[in-house]
gemmi code that builds the backbone of each chain (N, CA, C; Angstrom):
import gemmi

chains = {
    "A": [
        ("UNK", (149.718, -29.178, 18.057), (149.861, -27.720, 17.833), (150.469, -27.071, 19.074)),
        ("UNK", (151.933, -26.625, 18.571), (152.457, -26.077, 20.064), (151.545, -24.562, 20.258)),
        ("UNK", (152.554, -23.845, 20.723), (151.990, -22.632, 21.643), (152.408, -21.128, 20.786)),
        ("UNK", (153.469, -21.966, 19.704), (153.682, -20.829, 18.795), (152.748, -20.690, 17.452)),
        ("UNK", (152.128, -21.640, 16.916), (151.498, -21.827, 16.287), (150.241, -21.276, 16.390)),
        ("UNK", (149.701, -21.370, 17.710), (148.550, -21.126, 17.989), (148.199, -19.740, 18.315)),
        ("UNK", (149.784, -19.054, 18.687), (149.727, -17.733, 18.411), (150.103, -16.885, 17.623)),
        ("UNK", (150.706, -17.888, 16.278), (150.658, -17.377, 15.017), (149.161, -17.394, 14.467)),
        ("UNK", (148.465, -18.571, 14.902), (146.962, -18.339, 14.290), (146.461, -17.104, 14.994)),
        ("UNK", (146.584, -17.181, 15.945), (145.639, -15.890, 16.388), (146.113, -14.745, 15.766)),
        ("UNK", (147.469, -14.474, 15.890), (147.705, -13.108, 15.234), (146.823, -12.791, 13.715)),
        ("UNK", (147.131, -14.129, 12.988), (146.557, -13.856, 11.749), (144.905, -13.651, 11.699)),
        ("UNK", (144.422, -14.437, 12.236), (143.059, -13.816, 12.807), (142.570, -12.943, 12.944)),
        ("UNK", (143.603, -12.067, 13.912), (143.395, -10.629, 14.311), (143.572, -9.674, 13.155)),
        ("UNK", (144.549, -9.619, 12.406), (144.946, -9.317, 11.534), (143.619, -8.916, 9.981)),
        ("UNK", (143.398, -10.476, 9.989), (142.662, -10.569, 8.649), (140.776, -9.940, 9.537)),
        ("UNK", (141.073, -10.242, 10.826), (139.062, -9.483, 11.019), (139.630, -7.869, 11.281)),
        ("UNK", (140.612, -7.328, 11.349), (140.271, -6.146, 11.504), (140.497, -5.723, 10.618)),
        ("UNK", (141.784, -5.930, 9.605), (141.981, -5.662, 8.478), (140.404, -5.054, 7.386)),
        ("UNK", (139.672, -6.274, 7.525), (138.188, -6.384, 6.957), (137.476, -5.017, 7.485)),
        ("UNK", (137.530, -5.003, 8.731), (136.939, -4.232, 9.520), (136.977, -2.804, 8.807)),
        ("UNK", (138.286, -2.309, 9.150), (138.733, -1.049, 8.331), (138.296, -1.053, 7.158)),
        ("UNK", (138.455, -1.806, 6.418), (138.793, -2.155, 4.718), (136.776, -1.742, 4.559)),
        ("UNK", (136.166, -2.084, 5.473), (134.669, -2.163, 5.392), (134.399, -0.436, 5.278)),
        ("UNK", (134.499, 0.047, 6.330), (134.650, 1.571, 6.125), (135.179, 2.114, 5.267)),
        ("UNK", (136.239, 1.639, 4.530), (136.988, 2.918, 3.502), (136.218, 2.275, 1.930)),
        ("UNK", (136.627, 1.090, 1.716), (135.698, 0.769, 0.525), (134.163, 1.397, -0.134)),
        ("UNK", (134.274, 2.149, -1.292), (133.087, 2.584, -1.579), (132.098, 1.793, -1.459)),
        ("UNK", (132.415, 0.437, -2.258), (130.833, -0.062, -1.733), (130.553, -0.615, -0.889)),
        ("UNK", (130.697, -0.411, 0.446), (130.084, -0.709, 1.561), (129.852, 0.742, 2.682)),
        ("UNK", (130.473, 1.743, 1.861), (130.403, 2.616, 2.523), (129.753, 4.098, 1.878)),
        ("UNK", (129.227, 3.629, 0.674), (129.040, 4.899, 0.103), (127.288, 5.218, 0.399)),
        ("UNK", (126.803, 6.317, 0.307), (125.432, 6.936, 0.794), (124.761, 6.816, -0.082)),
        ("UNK", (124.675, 6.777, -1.641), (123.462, 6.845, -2.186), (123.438, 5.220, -2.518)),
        ("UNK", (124.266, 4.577, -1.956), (123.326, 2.880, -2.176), (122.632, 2.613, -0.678)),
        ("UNK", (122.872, 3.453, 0.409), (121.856, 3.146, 1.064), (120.620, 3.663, 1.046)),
        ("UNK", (119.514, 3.754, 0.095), (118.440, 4.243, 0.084), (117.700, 3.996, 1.859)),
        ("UNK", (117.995, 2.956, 2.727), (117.142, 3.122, 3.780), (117.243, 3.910, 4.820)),
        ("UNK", (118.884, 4.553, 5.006), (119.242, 5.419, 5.584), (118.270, 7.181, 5.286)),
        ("UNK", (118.257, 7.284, 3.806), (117.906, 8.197, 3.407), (116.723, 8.101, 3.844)),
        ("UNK", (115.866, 7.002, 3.668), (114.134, 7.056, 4.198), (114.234, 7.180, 5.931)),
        ("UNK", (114.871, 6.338, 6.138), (114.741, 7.069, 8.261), (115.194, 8.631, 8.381)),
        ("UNK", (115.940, 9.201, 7.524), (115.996, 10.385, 7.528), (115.019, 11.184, 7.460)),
        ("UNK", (114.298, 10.903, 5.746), (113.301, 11.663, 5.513), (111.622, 11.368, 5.821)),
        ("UNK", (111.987, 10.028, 6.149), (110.351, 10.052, 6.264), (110.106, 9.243, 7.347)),
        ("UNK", (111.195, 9.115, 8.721), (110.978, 8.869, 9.919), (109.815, 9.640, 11.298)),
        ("UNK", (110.459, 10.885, 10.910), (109.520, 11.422, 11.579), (108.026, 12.346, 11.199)),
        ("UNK", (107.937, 11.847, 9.665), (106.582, 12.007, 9.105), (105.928, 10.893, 9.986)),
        ("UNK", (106.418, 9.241, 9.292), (105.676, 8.309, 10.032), (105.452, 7.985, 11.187)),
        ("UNK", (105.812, 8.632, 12.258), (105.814, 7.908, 13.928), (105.466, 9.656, 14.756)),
        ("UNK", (105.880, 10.728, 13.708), (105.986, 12.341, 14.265), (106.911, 12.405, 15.399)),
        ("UNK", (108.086, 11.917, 15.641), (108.857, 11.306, 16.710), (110.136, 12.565, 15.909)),
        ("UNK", (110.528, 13.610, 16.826), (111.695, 14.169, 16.111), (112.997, 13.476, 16.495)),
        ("UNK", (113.286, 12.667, 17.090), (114.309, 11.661, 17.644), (114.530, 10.828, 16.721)),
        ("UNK", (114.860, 10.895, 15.787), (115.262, 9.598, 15.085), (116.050, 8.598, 15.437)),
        ("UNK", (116.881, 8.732, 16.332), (117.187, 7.253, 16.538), (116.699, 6.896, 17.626)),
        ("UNK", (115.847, 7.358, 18.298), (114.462, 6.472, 19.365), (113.636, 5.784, 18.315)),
        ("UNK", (113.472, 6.702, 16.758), (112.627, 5.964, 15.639), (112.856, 4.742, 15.544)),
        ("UNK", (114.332, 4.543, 15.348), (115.227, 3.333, 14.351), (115.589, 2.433, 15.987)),
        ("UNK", (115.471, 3.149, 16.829), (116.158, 1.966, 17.636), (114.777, 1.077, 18.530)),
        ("UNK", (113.197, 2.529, 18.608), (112.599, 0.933, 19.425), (111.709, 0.520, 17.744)),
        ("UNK", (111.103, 0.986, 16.961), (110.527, 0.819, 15.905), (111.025, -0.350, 14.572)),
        ("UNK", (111.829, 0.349, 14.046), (112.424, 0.197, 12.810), (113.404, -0.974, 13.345)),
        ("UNK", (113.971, -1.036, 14.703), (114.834, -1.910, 15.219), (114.294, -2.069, 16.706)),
        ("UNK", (112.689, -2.871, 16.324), (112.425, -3.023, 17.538), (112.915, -4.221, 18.229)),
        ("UNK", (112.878, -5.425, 17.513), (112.972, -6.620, 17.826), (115.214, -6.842, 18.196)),
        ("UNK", (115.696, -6.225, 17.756), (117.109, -5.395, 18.478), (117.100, -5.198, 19.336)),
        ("UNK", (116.481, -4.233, 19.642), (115.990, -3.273, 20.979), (116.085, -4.594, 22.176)),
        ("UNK", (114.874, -5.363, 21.838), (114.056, -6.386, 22.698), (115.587, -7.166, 23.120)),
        ("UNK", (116.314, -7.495, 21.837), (117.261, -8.664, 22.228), (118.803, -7.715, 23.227)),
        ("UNK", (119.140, -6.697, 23.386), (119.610, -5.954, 23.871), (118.623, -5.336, 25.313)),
        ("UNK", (117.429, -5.575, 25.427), (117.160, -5.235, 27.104), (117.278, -6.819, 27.359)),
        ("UNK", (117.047, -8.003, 26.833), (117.265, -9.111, 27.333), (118.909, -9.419, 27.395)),
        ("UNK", (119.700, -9.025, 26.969), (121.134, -9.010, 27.611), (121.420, -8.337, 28.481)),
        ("UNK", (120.489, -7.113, 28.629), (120.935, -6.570, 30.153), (119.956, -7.261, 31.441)),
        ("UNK", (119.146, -7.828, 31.033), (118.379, -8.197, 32.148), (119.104, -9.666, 32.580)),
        ("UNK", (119.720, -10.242, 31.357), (120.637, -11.468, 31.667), (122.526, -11.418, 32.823)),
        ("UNK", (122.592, -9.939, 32.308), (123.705, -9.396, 32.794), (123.256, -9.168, 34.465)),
        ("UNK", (122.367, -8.722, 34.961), (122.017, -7.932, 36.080), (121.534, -9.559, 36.808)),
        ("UNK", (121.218, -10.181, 35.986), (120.226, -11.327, 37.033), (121.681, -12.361, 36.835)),
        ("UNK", (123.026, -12.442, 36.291), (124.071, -13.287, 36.589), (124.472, -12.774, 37.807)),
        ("UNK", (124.849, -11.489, 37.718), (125.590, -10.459, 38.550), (124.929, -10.816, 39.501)),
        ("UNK", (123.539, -11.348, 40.147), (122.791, -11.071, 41.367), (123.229, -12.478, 41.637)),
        ("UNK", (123.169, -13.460, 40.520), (122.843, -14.695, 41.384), (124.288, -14.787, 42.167)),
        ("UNK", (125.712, -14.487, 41.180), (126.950, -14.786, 41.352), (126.906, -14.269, 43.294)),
        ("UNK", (126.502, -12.823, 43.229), (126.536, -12.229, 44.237), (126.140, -13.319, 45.335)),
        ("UNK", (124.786, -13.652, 45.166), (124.242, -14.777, 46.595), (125.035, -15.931, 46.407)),
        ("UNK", (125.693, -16.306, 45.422), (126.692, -17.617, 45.654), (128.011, -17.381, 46.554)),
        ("UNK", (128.072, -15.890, 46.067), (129.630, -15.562, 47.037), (129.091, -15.908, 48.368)),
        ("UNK", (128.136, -14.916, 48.782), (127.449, -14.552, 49.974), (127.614, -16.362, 50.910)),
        ("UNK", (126.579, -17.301, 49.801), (126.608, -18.335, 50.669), (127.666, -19.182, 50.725)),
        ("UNK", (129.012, -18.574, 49.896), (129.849, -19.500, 49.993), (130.735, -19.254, 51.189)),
        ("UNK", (130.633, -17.810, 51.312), (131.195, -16.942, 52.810), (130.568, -17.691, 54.240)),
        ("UNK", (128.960, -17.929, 53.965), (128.841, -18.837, 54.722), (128.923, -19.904, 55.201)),
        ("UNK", (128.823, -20.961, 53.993), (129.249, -22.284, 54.216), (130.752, -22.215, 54.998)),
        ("UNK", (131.062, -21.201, 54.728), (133.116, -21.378, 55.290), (133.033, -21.290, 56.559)),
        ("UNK", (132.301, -20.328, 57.190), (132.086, -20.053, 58.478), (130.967, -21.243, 59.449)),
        ("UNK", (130.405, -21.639, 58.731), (129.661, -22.705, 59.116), (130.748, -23.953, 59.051)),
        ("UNK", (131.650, -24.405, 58.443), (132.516, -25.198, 58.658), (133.466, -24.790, 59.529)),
        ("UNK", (134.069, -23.783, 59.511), (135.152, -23.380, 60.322), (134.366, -23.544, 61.991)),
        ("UNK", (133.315, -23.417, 61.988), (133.038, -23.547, 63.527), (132.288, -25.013, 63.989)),
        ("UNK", (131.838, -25.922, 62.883), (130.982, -26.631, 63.991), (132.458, -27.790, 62.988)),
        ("UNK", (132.078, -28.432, 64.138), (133.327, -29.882, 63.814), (132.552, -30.492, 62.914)),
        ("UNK", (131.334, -30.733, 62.561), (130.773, -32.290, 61.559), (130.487, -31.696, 60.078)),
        ("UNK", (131.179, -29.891, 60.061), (131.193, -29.455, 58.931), (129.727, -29.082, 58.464)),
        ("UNK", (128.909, -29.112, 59.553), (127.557, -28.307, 59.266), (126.612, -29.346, 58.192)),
        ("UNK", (127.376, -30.446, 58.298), (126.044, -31.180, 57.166), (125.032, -32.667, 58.293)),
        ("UNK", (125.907, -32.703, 59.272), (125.149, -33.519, 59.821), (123.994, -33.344, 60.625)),
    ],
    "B": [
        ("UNK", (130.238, 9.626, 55.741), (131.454, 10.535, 55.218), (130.685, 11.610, 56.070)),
        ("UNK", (131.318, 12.671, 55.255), (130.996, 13.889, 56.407), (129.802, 14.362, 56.223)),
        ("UNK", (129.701, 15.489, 56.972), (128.364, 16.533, 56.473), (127.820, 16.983, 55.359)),
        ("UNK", (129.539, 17.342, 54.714), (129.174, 17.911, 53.442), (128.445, 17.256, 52.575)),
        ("UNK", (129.381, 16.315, 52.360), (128.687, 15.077, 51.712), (127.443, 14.669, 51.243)),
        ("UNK", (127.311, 14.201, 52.791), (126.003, 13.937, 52.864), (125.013, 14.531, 52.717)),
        ("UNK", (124.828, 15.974, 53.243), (123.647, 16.884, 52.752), (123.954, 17.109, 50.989)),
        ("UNK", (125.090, 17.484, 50.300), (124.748, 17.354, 48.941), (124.245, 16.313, 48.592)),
        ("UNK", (124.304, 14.966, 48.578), (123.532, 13.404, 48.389), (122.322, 13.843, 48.588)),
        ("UNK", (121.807, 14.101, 49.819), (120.448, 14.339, 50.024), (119.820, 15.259, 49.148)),
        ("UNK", (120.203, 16.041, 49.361), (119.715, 17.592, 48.063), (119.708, 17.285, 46.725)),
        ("UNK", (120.872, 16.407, 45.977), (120.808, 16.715, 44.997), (120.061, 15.062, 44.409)),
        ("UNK", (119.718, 14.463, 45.284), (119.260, 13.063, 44.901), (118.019, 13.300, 44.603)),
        ("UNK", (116.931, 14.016, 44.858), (116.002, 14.077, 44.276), (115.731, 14.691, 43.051)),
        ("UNK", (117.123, 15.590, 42.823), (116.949, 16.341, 41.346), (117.712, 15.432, 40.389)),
        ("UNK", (118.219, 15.061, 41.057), (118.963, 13.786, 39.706), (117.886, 12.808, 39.531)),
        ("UNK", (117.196, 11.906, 40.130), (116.262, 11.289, 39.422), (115.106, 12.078, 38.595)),
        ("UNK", (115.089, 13.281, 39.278), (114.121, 14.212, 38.225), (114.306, 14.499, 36.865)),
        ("UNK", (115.628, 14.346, 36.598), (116.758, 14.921, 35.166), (116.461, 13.650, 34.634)),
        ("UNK", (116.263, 12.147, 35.549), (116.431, 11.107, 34.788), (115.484, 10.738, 34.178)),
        ("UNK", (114.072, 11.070, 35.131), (112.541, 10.707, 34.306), (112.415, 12.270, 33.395)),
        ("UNK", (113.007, 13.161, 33.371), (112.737, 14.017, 32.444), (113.831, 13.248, 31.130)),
        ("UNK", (114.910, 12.514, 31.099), (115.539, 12.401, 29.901), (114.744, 10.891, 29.231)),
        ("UNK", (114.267, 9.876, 30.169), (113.889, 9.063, 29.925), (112.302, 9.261, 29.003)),
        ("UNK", (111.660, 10.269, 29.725), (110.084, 10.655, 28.983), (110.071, 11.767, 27.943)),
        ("UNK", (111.346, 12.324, 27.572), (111.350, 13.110, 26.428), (112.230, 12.199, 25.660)),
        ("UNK", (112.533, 11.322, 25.950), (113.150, 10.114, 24.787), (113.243, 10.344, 22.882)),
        ("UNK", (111.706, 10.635, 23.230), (111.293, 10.513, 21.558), (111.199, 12.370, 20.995)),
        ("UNK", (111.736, 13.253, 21.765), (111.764, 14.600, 21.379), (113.322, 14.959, 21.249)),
        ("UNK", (114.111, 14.718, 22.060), (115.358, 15.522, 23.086), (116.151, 14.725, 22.834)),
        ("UNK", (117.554, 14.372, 22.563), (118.704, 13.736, 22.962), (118.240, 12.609, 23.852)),
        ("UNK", (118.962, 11.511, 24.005), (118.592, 10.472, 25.476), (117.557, 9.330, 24.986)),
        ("UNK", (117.165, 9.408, 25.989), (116.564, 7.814, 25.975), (116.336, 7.025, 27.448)),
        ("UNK", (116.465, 5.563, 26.597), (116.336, 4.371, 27.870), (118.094, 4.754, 28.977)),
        ("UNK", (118.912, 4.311, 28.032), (119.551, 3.782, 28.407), (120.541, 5.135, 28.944)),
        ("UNK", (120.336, 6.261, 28.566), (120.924, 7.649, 29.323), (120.225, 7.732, 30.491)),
        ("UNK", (119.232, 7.662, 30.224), (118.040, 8.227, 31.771), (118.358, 7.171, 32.908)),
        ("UNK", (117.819, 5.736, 32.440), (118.353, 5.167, 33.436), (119.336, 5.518, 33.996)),
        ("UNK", (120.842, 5.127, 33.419), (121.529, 5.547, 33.958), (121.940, 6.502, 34.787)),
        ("UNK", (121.553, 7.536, 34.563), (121.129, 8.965, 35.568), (120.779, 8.486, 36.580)),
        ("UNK", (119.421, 7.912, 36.856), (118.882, 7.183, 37.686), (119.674, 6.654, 38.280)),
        ("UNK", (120.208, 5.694, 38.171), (120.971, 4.488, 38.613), (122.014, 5.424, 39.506)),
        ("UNK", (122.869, 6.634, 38.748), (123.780, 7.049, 39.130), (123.629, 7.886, 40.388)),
        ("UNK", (121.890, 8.237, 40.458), (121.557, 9.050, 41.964), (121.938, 8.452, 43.067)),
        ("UNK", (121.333, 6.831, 43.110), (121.319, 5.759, 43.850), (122.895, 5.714, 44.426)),
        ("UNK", (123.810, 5.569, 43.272), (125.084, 5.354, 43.660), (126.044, 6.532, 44.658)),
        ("UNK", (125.309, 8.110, 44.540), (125.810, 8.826, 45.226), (125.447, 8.380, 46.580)),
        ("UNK", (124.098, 8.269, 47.117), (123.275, 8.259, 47.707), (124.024, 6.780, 48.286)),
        ("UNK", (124.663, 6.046, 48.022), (125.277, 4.788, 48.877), (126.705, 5.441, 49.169)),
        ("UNK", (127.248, 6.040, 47.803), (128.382, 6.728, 48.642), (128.565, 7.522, 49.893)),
        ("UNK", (127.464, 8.475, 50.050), (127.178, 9.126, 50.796), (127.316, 8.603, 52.645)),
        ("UNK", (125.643, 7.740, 51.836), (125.265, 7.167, 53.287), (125.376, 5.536, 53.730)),
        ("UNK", (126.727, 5.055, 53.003), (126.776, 3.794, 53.137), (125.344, 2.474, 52.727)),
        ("UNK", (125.786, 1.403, 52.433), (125.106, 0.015, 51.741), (123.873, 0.153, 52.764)),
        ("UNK", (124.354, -0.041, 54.215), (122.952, -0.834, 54.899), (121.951, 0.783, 55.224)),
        ("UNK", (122.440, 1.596, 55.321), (121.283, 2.822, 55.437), (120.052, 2.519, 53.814)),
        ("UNK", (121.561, 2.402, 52.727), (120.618, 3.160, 51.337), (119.292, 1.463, 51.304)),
        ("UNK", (120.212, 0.741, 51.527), (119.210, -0.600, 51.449), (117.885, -0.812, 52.540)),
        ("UNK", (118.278, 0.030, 53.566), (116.779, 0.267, 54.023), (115.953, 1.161, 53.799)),
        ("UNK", (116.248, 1.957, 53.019), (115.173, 3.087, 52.160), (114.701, 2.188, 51.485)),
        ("UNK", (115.476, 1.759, 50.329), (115.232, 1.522, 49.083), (115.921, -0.307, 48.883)),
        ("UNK", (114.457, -0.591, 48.803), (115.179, -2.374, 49.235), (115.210, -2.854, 48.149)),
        ("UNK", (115.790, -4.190, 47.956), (115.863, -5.068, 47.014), (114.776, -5.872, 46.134)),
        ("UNK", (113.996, -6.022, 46.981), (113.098, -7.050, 46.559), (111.940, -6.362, 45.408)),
        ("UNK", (111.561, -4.788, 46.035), (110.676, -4.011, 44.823), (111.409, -4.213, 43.258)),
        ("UNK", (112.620, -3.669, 43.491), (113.621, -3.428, 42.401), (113.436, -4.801, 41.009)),
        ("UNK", (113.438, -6.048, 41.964), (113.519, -7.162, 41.605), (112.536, -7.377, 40.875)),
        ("UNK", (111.202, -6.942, 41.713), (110.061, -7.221, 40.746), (109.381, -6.214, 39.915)),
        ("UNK", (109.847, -5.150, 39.505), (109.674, -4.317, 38.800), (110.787, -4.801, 37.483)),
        ("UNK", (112.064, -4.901, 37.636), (113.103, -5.664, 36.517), (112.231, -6.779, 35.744)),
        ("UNK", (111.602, -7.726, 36.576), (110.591, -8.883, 35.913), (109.328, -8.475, 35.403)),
        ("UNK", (108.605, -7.415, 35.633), (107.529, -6.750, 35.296), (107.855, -6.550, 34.076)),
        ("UNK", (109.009, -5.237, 34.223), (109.452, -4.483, 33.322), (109.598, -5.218, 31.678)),
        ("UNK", (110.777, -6.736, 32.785), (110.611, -6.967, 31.244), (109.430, -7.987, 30.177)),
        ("UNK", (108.755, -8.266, 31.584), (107.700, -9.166, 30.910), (106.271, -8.122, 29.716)),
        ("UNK", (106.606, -6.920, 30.338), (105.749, -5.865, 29.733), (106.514, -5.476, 28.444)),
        ("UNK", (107.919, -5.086, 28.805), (108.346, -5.341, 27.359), (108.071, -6.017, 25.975)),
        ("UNK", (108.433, -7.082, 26.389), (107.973, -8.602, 25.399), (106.543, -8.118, 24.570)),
        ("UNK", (105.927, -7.706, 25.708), (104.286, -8.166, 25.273), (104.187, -6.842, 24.618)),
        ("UNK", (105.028, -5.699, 25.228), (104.456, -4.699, 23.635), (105.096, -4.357, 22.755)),
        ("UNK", (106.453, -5.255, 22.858), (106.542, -5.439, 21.179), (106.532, -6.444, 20.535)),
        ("UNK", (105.902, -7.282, 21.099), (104.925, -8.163, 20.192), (103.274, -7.956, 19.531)),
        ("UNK", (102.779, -7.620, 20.458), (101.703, -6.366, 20.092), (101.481, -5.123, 20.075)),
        ("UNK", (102.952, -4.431, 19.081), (102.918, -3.380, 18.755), (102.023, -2.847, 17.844)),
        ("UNK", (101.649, -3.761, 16.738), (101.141, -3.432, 16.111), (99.870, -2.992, 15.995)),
        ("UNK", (99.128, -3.637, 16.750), (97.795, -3.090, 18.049), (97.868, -2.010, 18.623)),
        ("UNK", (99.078, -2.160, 19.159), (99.212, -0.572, 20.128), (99.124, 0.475, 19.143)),
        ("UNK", (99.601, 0.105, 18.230), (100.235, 1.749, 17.271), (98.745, 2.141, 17.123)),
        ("UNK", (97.789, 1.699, 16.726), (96.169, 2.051, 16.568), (95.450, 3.003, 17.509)),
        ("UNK", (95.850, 2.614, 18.776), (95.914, 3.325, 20.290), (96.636, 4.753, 20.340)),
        ("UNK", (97.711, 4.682, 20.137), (98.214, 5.773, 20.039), (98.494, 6.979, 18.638)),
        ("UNK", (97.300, 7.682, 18.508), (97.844, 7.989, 17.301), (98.455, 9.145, 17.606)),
        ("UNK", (98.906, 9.110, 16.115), (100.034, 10.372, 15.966), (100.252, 11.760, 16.002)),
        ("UNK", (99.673, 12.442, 17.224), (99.964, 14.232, 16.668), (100.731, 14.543, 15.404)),
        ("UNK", (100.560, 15.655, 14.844), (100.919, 16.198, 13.809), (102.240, 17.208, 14.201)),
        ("UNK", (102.059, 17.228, 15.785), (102.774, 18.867, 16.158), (104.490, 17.509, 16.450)),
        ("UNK", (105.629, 18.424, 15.871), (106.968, 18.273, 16.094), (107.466, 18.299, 17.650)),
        ("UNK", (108.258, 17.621, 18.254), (108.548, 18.018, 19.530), (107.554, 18.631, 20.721)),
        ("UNK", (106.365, 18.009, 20.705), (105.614, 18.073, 21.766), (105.868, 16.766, 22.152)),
        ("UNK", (104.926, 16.814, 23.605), (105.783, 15.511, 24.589), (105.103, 14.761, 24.108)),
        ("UNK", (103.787, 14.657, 23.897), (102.490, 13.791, 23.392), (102.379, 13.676, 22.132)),
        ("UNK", (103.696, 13.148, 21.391), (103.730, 12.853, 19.678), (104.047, 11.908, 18.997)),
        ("UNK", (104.651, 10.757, 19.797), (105.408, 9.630, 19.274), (104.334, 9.077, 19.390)),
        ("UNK", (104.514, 8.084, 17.896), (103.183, 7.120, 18.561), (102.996, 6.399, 20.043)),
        ("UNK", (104.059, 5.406, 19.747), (104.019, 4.512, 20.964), (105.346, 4.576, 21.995)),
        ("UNK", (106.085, 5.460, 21.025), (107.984, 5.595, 21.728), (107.779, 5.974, 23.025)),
        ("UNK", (106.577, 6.960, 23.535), (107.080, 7.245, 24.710), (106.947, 6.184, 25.526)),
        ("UNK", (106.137, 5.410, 25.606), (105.774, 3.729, 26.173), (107.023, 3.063, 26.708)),
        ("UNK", (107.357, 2.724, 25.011), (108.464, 1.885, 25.392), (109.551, 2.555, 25.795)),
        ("UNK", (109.494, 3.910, 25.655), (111.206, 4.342, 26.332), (110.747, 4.566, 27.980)),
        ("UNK", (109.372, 4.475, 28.529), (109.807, 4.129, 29.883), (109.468, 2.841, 30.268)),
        ("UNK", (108.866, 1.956, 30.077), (109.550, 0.610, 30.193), (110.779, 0.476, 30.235)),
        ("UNK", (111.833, 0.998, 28.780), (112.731, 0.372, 28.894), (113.905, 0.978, 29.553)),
        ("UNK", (113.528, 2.620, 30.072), (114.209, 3.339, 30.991), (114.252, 2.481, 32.656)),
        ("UNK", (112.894, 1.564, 32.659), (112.787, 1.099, 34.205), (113.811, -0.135, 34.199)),
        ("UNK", (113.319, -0.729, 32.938), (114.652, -1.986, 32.883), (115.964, -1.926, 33.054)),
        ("UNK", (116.411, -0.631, 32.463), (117.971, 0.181, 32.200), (118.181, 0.165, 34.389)),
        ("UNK", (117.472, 0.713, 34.419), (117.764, 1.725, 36.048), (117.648, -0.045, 36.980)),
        ("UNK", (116.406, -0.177, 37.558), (116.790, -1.557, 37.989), (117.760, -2.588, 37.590)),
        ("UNK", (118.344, -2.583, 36.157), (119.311, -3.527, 36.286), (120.623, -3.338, 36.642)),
        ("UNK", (121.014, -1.765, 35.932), (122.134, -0.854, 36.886), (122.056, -0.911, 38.334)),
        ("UNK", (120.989, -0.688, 39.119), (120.731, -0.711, 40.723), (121.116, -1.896, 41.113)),
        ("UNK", (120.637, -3.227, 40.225), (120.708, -4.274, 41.153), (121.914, -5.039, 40.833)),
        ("UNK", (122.923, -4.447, 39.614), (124.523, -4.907, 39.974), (125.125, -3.828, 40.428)),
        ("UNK", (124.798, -2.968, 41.082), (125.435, -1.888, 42.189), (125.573, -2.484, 43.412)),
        ("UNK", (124.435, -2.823, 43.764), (123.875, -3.705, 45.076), (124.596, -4.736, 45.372)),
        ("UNK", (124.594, -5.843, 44.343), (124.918, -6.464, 44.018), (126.930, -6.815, 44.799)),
        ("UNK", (127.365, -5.599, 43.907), (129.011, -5.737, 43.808), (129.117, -4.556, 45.300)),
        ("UNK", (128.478, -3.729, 45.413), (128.838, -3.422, 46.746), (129.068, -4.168, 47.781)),
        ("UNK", (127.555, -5.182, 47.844), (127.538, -6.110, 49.274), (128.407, -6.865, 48.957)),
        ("UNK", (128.573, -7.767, 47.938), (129.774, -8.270, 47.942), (131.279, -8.049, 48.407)),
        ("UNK", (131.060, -6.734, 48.244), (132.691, -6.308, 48.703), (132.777, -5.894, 49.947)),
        ("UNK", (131.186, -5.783, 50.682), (131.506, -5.102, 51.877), (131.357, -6.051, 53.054)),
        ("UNK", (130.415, -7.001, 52.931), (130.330, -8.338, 54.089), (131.225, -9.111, 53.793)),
    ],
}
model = gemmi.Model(1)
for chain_id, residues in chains.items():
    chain = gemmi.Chain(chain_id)
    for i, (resn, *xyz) in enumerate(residues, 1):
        res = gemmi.Residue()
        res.name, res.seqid = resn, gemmi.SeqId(i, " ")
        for name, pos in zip(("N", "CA", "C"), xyz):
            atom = gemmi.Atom()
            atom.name, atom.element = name, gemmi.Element(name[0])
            atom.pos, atom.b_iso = gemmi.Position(*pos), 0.0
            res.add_atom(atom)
        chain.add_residue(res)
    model.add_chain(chain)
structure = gemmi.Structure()
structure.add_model(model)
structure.setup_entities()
């Protein structure tokens, strides 16, 4: 598979997921309101059940708690790469300088 | 940087984290949340290094608390929403609309998850600063 091919696949790729994408929004049935009855219940009877006038604090730690959970664990995964990457630079800045000065390259 | 600067940083750094635990603890009334408030938060911090440079703000405000509050944070997470359903019993429900004391358990978790938001913003600030500056 040369290099044109492979960016004929991709185009079409691109093509046919966004295509969908759009096509998802304008299509009635995936987009129309009275087949979502659950929308209508977080509407109406969200903040009967929790008395929370925020509805989407309702739907996002409640109704979508276990979401919620998997979205603070991508940021806590994001922040703790970002840290480690950071001390790898750090010691790789060092190892350089630790070689650049002792002749046996700092391991002996 | 200069004077100016710096005395606005100072002045206005304590009212910006104030805006942030006020958006973070009216979560479940007001606009906002975890992930606005933190950020607020986060964003005081960042004046406050602009201001007064990496190694001043890092000796106020060090690394290592940050660190273990992020692991707290999220280990407390986990555990209450896994035993939410317990909790909700604990907290019951005022009747009154938009008082601060009405969500069952939302206000809980939106500061937990306001502390998770802010420490993890802080500690890739930290993070990509020192990097760029040693």
């Amino acid at each position: 598979m040369n290099e044109k091919m492979k960016l004929s696949v991709g185009a079409a790729c691109l093509v046919i997921i966004s295509g969908f994408l759009v096509f998802s929004t304008i299509t009635p049935s995936f987009a129309s309101w009275d087949r979502k009855p659950i929308a209508d219940f977080f509407i109406t009877e969200g903040w009967r059940q929790l008395s929370a006038s925020n509805t989407v604090c309702t739907i996002v730690w409640e109704y979508r708690g276990y979401d919620t959970l998997g979205e603070e664990t991508v940021l806590f995964t994001a922040a703790m790469g970002v840290f480690a990457m950071g001390i790898g630079f750090l010691s790789a800045e060092k190892l350089q300088e630790k070689w650049a000065t002792e002749p046996t390259g700092g391991r002996a | 940087m200069n004077a100016i600067v710096k005395t606005a940083a100072r002045v206005m750094f304590p009212l910006i984290i104030l805006f942030g635990i006020y958006v973070v603890v009216h979560g479940h009334t007001t606009p906002g949340g975890t992930f606005s408030g933190g950020s607020i938060m986060a964003g005081a911090f960042v004046i406050y290094t602009l201001a007064y440079g990496l190694g001043d703000t890092r000796k106020q405000f060090s690394e290592t608390p940050i660190n273990v509050l992020k692991s707290v944070g999220g280990f407390v997470l986990i555990l209450l929403i896994i035993f939410e359903f317990f909790l909700r019993e604990a907290f019951v429900p005022t009747e009154t609309l938009f008082a601060l004391w009405s969500g069952s358990s939302l206000m809980i978790f939106n500061i937990v998850g306001g502390v998770m938001v802010f420490t993890g913003l802080l500690l890739i600030w930290y993070t990509i600063v020192r990097t760029d500056s040693q």
